[in-house]
N, C-alpha and C positions, 0 to 999 in steps of 0.2 A: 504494500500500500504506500502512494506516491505519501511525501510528508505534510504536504496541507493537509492532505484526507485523516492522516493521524492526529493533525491540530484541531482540525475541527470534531472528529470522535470523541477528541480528550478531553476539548475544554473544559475547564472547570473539574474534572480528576486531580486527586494527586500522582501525577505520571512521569513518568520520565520525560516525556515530550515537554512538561514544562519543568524541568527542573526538579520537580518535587513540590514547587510553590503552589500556594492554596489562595492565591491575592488574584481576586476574578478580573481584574484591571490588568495584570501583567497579562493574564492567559487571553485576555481579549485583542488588547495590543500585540503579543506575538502572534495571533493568529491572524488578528488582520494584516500585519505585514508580510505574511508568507502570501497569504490570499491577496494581495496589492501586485504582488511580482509574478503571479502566475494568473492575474485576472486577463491579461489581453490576446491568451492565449491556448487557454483552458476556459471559458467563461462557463458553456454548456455545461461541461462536466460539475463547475463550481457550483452552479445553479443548480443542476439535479441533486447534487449530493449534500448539498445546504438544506433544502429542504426535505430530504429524505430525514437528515439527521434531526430537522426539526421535528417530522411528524413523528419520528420512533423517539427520543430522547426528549419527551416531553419537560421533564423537571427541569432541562435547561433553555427551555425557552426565552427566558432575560437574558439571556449571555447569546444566543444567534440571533434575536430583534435587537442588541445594542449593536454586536459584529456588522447587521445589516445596516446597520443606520452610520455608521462609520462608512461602510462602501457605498453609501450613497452619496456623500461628499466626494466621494471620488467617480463613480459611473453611475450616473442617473437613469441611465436606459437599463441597465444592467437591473439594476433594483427593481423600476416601473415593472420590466418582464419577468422579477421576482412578484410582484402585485399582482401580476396577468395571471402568471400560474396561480397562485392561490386562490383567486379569483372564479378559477375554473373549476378548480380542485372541489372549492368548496362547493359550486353551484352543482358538480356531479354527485356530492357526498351527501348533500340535501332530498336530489332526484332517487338516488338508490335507497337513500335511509341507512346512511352508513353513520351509526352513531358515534364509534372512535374517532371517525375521520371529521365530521358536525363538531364535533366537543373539540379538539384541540386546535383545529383550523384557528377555531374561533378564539385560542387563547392566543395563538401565534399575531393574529390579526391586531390584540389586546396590544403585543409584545412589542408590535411596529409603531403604534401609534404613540407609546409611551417612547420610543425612538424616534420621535417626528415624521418616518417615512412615510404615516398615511395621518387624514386629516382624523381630524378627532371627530366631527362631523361626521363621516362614514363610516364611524364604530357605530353611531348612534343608529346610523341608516339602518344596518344589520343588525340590530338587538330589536327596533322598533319594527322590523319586517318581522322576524320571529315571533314578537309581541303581539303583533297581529294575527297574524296566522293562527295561535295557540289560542288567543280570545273567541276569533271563529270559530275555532273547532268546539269547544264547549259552552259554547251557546246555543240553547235547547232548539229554537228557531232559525237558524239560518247555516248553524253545523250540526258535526256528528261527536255526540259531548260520549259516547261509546269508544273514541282514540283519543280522549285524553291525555292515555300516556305519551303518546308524540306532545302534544302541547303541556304536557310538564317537562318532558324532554330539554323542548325549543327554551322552558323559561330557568332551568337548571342550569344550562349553556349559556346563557346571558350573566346569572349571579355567579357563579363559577367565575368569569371572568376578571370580574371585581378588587378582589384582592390583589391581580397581578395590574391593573390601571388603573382601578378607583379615583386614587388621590389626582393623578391626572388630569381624568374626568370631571372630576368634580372644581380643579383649579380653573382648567380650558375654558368646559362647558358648563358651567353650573347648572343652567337651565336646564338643559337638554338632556343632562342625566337624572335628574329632579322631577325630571318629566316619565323617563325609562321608571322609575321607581315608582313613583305616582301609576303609572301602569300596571307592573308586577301587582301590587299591593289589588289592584281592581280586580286584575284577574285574581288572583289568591282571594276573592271574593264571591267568586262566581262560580271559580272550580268543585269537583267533590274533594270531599277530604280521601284520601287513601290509605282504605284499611290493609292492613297486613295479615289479615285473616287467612292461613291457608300457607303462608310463607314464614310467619314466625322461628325465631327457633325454639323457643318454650311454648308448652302449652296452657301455662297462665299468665305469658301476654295475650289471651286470646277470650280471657275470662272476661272480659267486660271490663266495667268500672268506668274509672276517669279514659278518655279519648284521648291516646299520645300523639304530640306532632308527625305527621309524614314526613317523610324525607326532606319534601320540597318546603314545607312546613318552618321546619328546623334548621335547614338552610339560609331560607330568608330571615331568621330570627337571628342567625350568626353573622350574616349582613349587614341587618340596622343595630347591631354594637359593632361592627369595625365602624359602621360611619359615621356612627358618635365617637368613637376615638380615633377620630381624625383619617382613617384610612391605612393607619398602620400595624404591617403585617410582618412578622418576623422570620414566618417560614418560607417568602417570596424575593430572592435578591433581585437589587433593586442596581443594574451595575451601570445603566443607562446614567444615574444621578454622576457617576466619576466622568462622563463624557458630555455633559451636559452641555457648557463650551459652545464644544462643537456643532452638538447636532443640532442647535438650534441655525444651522446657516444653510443645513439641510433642504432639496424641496421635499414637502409635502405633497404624496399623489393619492390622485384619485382611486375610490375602490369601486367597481362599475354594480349595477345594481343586480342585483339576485332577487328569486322566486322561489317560495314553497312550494313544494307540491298541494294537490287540492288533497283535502281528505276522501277518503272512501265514501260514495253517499250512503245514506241510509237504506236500509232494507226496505224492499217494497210492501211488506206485510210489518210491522213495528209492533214486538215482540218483547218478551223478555227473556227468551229464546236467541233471539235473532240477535237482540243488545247483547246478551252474554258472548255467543261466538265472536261478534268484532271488537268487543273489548281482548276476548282472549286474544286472538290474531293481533292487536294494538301493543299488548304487554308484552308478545313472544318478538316482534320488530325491533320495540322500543323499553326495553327490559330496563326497571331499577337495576342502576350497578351495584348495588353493594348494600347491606344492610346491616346496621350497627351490631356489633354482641359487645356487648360488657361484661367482661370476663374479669377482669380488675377495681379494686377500691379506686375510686376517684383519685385517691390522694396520691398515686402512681403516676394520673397524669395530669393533677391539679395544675402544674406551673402552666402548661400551654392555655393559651385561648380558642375562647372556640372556634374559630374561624381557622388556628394553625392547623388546629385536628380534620378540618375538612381537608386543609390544604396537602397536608402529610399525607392524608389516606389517598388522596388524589394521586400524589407522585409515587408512589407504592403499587397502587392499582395499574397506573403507565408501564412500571417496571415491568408488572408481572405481566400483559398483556403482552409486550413487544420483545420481551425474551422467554419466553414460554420454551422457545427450544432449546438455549442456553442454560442452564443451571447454576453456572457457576458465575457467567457475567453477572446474571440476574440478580444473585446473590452480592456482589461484590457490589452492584449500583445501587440495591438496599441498604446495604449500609452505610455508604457514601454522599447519601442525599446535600445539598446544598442548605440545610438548617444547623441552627446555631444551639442544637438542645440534646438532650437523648431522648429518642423513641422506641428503646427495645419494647414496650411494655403495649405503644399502639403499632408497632409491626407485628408484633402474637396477634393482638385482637384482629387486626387487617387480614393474616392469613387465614388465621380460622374461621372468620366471618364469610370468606371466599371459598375454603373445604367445604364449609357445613351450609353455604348456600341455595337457599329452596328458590325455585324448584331442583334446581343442576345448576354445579358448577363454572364456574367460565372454559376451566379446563378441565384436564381428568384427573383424579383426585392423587395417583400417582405423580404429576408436576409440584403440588406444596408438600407431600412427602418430601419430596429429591432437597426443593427450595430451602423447607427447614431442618433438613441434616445439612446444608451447605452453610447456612446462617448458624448453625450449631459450632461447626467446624471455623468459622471466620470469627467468632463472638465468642470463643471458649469459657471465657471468664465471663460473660453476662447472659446469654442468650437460652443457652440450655438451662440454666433454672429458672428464666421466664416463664421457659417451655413447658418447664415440670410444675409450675405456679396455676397453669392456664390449664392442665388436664387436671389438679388436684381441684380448681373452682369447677371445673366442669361435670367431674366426677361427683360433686357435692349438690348439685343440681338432677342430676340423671335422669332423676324418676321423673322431670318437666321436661326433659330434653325431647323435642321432636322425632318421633322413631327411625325416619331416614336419617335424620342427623346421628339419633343414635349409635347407625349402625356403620356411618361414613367414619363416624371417631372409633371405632370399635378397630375397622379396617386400618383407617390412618396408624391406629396407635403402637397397634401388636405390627404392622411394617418398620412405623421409626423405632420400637427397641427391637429390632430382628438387626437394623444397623450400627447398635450398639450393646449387642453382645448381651441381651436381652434383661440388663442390667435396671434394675425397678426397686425401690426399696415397698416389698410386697408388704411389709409386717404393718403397714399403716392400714392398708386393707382389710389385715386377718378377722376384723371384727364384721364383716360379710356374711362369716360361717355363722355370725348366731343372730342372723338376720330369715324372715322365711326363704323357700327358696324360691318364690316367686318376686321378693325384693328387687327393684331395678339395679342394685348395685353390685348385689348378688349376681344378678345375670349377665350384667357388664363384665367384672372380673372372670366371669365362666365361658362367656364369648371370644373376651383379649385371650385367653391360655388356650381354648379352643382355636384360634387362629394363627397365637405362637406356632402351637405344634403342625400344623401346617410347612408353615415356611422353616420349621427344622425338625426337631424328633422328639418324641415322649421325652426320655430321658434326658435332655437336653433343657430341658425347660421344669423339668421337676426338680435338676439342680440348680437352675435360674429363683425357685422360689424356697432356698433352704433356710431363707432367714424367717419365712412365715412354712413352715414344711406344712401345716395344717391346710393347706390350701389346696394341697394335693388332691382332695376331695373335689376339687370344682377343676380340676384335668379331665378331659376327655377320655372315654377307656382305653387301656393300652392295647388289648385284644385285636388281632385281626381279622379276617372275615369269621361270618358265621353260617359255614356250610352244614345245612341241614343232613347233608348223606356223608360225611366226614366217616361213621361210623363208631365216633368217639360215644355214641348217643342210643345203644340199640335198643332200650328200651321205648325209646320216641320215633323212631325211626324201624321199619321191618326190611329183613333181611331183603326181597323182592326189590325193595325201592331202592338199594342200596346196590344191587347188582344193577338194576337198570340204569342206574346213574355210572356205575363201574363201566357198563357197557358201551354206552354213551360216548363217556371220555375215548375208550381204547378206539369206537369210530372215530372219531375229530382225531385223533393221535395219528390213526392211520390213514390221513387227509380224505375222510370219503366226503362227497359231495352232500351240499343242501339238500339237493334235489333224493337222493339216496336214504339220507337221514329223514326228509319227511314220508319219502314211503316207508322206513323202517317204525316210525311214529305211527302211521295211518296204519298198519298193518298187524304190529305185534304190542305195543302200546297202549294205544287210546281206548281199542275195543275189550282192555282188558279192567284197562286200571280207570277209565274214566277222566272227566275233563282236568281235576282239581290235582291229583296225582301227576297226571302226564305233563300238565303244564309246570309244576312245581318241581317236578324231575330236573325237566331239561332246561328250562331257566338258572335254576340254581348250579347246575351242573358246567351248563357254560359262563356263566359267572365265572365259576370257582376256575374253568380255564383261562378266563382272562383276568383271574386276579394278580398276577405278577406286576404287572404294571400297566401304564394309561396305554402304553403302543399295542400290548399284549389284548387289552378291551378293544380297543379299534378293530385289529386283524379277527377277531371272534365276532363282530357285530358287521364285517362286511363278510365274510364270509358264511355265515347261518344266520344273520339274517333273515332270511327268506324263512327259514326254520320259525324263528320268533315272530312274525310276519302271519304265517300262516299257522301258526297256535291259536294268536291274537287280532283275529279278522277284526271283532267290535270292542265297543269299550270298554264294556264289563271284562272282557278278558285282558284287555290293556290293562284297567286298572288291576286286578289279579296279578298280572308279570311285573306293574311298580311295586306292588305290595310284596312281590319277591326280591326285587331287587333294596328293598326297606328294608326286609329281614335278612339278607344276606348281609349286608354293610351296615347292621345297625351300629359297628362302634366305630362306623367313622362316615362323618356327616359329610366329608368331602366329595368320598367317592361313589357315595350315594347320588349325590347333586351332579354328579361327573357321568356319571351310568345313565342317567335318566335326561341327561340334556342330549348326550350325545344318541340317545336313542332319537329322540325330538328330532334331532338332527338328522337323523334316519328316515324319518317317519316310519317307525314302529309302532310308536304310540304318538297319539294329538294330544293337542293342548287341554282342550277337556276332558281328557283321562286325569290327567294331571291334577287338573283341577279337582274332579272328583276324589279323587287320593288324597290332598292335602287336606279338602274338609270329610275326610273319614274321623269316626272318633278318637282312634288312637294319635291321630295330627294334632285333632281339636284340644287336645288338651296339652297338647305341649304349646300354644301359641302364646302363650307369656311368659316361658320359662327357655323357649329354645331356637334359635334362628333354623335351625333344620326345618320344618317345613315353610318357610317364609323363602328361603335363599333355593328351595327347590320350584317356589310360585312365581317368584322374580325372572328364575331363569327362563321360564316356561313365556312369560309374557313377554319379556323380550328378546325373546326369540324370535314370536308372533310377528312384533314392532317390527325388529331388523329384517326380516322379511320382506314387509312393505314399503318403510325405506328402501329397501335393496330394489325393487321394483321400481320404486318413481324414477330412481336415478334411472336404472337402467330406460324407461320411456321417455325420460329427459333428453337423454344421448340421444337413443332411437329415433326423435322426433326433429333433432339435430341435424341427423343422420340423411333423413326423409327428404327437409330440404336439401340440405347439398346434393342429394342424389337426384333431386328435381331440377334442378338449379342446372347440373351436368347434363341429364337428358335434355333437357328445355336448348341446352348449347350445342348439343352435339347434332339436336334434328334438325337445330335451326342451320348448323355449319351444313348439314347434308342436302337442304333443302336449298340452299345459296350453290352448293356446287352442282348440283343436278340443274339447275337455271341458267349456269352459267355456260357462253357459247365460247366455242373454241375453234382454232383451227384445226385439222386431220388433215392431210394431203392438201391444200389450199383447200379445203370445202371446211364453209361453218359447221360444227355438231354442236348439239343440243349436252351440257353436262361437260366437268372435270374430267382428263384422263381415268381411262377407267381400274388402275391399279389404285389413285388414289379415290377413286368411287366407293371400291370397294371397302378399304382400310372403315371407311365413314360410316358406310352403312355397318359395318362389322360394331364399333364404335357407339350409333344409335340404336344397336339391337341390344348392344352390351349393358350401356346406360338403364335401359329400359327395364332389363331385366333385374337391374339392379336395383333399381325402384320399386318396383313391383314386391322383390324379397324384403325390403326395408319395411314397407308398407303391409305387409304379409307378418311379417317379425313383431312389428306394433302394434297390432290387431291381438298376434297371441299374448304378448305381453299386458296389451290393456285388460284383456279376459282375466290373464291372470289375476291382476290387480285386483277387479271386480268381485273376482271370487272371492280372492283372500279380505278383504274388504267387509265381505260378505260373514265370512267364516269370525273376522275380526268381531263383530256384532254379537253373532253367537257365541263369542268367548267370553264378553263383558257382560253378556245377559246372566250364561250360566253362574260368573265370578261373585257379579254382584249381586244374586239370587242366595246365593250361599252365604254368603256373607250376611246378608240381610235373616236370614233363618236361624243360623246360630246366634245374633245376634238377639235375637229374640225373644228365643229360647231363653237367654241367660241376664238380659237386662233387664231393672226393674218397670216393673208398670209405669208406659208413657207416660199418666197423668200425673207423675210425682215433678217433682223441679228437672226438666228433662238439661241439667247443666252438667260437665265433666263435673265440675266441681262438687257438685252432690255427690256423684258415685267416688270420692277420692276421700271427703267427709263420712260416709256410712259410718265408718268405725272409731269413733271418737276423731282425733284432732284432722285435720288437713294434712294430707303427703308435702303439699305445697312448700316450697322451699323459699324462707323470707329472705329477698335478696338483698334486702337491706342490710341484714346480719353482718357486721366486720368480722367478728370472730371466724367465721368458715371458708372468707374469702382474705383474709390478711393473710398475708404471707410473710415469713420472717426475711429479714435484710440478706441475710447472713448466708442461707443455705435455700431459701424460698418455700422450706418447710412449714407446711401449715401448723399454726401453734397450738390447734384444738385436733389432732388427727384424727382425734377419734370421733368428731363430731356427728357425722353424719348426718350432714347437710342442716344443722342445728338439733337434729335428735337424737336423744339417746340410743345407746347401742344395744339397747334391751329388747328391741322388736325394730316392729314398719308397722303403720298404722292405717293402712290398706288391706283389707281381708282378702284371698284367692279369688272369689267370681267378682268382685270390682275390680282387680288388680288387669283379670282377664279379659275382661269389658273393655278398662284403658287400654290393653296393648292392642289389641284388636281394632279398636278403632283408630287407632294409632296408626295402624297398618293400611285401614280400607280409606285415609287420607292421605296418606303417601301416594298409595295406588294413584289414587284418582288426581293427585297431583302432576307425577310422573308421568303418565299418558292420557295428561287431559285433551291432547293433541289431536286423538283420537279417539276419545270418549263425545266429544263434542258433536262431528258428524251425526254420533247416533242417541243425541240426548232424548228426543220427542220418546222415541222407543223403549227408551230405559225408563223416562219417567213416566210412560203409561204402564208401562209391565213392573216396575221392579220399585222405585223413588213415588209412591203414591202415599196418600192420608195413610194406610192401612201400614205402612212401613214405618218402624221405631223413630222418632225425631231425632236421635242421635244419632242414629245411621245416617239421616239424609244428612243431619246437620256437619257429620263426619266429610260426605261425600260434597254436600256442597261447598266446604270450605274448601277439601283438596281441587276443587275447579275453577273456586272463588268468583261462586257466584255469589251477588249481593243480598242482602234480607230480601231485598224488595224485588227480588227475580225472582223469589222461591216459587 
């Protein structure tokens, strides 16, 4: 990399490139002088790569609109065609709804004008076009107040800007900004407020009460106190002020005017239906980035103001976005931000707030793994007891923790100590064991050891917990399969079943075919031993061949197969072969979920087997104590999911495809129909048509075309069926799921007419589970080692019980589960609401249920 390209990467690092100095004025100054001597010669490249490094390195924004406002005393065209492109940038990033590219434009935009290179006037043009735009939109008569979220977007993107020009603005323009605010303030008058119902990550933020600010809410409240204290911002350098001088002999250019897009119009039947779909479609476009967790006593991060905390989690959020495939940069520019304070304490909160983000993550939950083992490793002396601070407050919460979130911290946690040698001081936990065993924190600890042992081995992790050995109890069993015809068993087992299983193996042994194998089934077998025998024979029997390992399962499921296949024509006997495949691996919940997906993946057995299996009773009653039948329902449904994904794309292309392949024929008949027209000479006589070699080649050419169209078009057809079908099948999965779910449901919760609130059912047994987050004592943490000073607390109660009885406990996880669901593929649930809520979501269905399901879709009260 040439060395301007390193100056401008670094600036503002402490790097070699400068020296090591950390003075934003020297690193602005040598960087504009390298960029001076290669500007008349390099310009393009300069240009492209100035703004590239703008739009990826967001936090340094003030230091490339000071850079630019320096080269525009020297190239004025040069800059203006810096103005153009942005200009355009932005007017495409508006058209798309490209929200990264919408949000920082517009700070880059902030960054020039506080450089004089654009008028301060034409900030205003852009905040008051967006300000409009978003007023129409939720205006009940003349917009569509269902995309909101683009018009809290547009007005987020305006305040956001503030901190880095404010003082500016408000020196320049008085007016004009005074005006921009007077705006905000009407809209935030007109707007709804937005609930977080359904995204939470406690479930007694959800309990009612006092109405917390929204986002946008709390933003603007962090706004009108920077601008009663004058506009100053601590975590925003300000490095234009050391070139001030200068830029003021700057010209000031024009910024040309930009357009919203229109909103979506309204539905032609107006619905509560109809409003719910385009809200959802509005929120999945123009998604909240980020939502608070307080995971720390205030007094952690008392020193900042509120405005730095937005500003921090801003340049955090950039980081993690535009080095997502980086790790280790990612890591390095985290802790290097350009503020004057320390933030370990709201970088934990920032990352975890982004892990355990509802509905899904930005990325996959593997990238803040990796992020904060690299921050662990950079931070050694402060980071990692952060780390251990923020699971031991979270840990003390559990039982409110959101079940997907639950189970994303579960994953996270037992991955980051697999990368640190599985090192946990367990003895703080040991008071679990005399907690029931339906306790949330009980099952946490039983889920983390449960997935240690995964990513290494029994024995490995029973010496990992020797300083609590008692804990041993909550290991998963060490036992390997559990083959019914072993023979270790003949009491339970008859000699017959044990030979036939004997016999079995020695065919497979002796490679005989599927086809062989089910005539030796049809034949000497089934007419003996009957359906429940023969199927529990040969299932388990190839099990037990392919129990060696995952490769050893595959070669046994493409190979017989057909065997399994033809056992298991309908569902009833699907379900029967999962129920085998449960009993054979009941001591290890992995390769249970491993055997039954990849059958899925077979199509041995459907998704509605599946489903019928998990709410079997023996499932049913492990649903608040055990992720095994939840992580075997998960996989089943999204599998469904990526199936139909996998289909759109694939009609996506094909439709791609279609034209280009039109496009070709449409050229190739039209090339053959010009040469057949055209006259030539032969022996001095006119003919009619091109020589006839290349006649030929043409028509060769438009037959080929044609037929290749034809195939595209052929391909599209099958592919859209497919879709339709699967579509189809989708419908039928969510009916059966949420049918089930709705029954057990039922079954075990108390009578509708009682206070149909989580909160009651958590209350039944004397005090609330509820965890008062107020409490200092649970979430303080000591200076010293970040050790909570009360460990035994348990989340403020004593260690003598949980004050949650079994069928409320069961009720909560449960519901806990069918709001995830409905959250996770609301995407798809949507399509076929009208259907579910006449069959499945009516009066006659539990209020908690629906109220479960409506929240994971977030629908409002007033759509119910």
């Amino acid at each position: 990399m040439s060395s301007w390209r390193n100056l401008l990467l670094r600036i503002g690092d402490k790097s070699l490139e400068y020296s090591s100095s950390s003075d934003f004025k020297d690193h602005i100054e040598t960087c504009f002088g390298a960029l001076r001597r290669e500007l008349g010669h390099s310009s393009a490249e300069i240009l492209s790569f100035l703004l590239q490094c703008a739009e990826q390195l967001p936090h340094k924004i003030p230091l490339y609109g000071t850079l630019i406002g320096l080269l525009n005393l020297e190239d004025e065209d040069f800059v203006k065609q810096i103005v153009e492109n942005t200009q355009n940038s932005f007017q495409d990033a508006l058209d798309s709804g490209n929200c990264d590219g919408i949000r920082i434009l517009m700070r880059f935009l902030t960054a020039l004008m506080c450089s004089k290179v654009l008028q301060p006037t034409s900030l205003v043009v852009v905040f008051e076009t967006l300000l409009s735009s978003a007023a129409i939109t939720v205006d009940e008569e003349k917009g569509n107040p269902s995309w909101q979220a683009r018009a809290d977007f547009y007005v987020i993107c305006i305040l956001s800007c503030l901190p880095l020009g404010g003082a500016e603005l408000a020196e320049q323009v008085p007016e004009e900004i005074e005006r921009v605010l007077v705006g905000i303030q009407a809209y935030l008058s007109i707007r709804r407020h937005t609930s977080d119902s359904g995204l939470s990550f406690f479930e007694e933020d959800e309990s009612g009460g006092d109405v917390e600010k929204d986002f946008l809410e709390d933003l603007w409240e962090r706004i009108q106190v920077l601008s009663s204290n004058g506009w100053k911002v601590e975590s925003v350098p300000r490095p234009h002020l050391s070139f001030e001088a200068q830029l003021v002999a700057g010209k000031s250019h024009e910024f040309g005017p930009i357009s919203c897009p229109e909103q979506p119009e309204l539905p032609s039947t107006i619905s509560a239906v109809a409003y719910g779909k385009q809200k959802h479609d509005a929120e999945l476009k123009y998604p909240q980035r980020m939502r608070r967790l307080n995971i720390f006593p205030a007094s952690k991060t008392e020193d900042l103001q509120p405005i730095d905390r937005f500003v921090v989690e801003e340049y955090l959020l950039d980081v993690l976005l535009f080095f997502n495939g980086c790790r280790k940069e990612c890591a390095a520019f985290m802790v290097g931000l350009p503020v004057p304070f320390r933030y370990e304490y709201l970088m934990a909160e920032t990352i975890f707030s982004q892990l355990l983000l509802l509905p899904q993550p930005p990325f996959k939950p593997i990238y803040y793994t990796l992020v904060i083992m690299d921050l662990c490793k950079a931070l050694p002396g402060a980071f990692p007891a952060v780390v251990a601070g923020a699971v031991r407050a979270l840990f003390d919460k559990i039982a409110d923790l959101d079940m997907e979130c639950r189970t994303r911290l579960i994953l996270w946690f037992s991955h980051h100590l697999s990368n640190f040698q599985f090192i946990w001081p367990w003895e703080e936990w040991a008071y679990v064991l005399d907690l029931p065993k339906w306790a949330p924190q009980r099952v946490f600890v039983q889920d983390v050891l449960e997935r240690e042992v995964r990513l290494s081995y029994w024995d490995k992790i029973k010496q990992s917990i020797e300083n609590a050995p008692a804990l041993e109890e909550l290991l998963p069993p060490k036992g390997g399969p559990n083959f019914k015809y072993s023979g270790a068993d003949d009491q339970e087992k008859t000699e017959q079943e044990q030979a036939l299983s004997a016999e079995l193996s020695n065919k497979v042994k002796g490679r005989q075919s599927a086809r062989e194998i089910i005539l030796w089934i049809e034949e000497n077998v089934y007419p003996i031993h009957g359906q429940e025998i023969t199927l529990s024979v040969v299932i388990q029997t190839l099990l037990d061949i392919g129990s060696k390992s995952f490769t050893h399962l595959i070669t046994v499921l493409e190979r017989y197969g057909q065997v399994m296949a033809k056992l298991c024509s309908d569902q009833d006997k699907q379900v029967m072969l999962i129920s085998e495949v449960g009993s054979y691996w009941k001591n290890n919940a992995q390769m249970t979920a491993i055997a039954i997906d990849r059958m899925m993946g077979y199509r041995l057995i459907s998704n509605l087997a599946i489903v019928r299996w998990v709410f079997s009773p023996e499932n049913i009653e492990q649903f608040h104590i055990s992720d095994r039948p939840w992580e075997v329902l998960r996989n089943a449904v999204s599998k469904t999911y990526n199936r139909i994904t996998d289909l759109r794309k694939e009609i996506s292309s094909l439709k791609k495809s279609v034209v280009s392949a039109e496009e070709a024929a449409s050229k190739a008949k039209a090339d053959l129909e010009a040469a057949e027209s055209k006259l030539t000479l032969v022996e001095g006589e006119p003919v009619l048509g091109e020589n006839p070699t290349k006649l030929k080649h043409l028509k060769s050419v438009a037959e080929k075309t044609k037929e290749e169209t034809v195939s595209m078009h052929d391909s599209l057809e099958a592919k859209e069926a497919l879709l339709a079908r699967a579509l189809d099948e989708n419908e039928v999965l969510f009916l059966s799921l949420y049918k089930n779910f709705s029954n057990v449901l039922m079954e075990r919760l108390p009578d509708a007419s009682r206070d149909g609130t989580l909160q009651s059912l958590k209350s039944v047994n004397g005090d609330s589970m509820a965890v008062d987050i107020e409490e200092p004592s649970t979430m303080e943490v000591d200076d010293e080692n970040e050790r909570p000073k009360k460990s035994q607390s348990n989340g403020g109660k004593t260690t003598n019980g949980y004050n949650v009885r079994e069928k409320e406990q069961w009720c909560l996880s449960t519901l806990g589960y069918v709001k995830a669901f409905s959250r996770q593929y609301a995407s798809e649930i949507w399509p076929h609401i009208e259907k579910l809520d006449a069959e499945v979501f009516t009066e006659d269905a539990h209020p908690l249920f629906r109220k479960a399901v409506y929240s994971g879709l977030r629908r409002l009260s007033n759509e119910l």
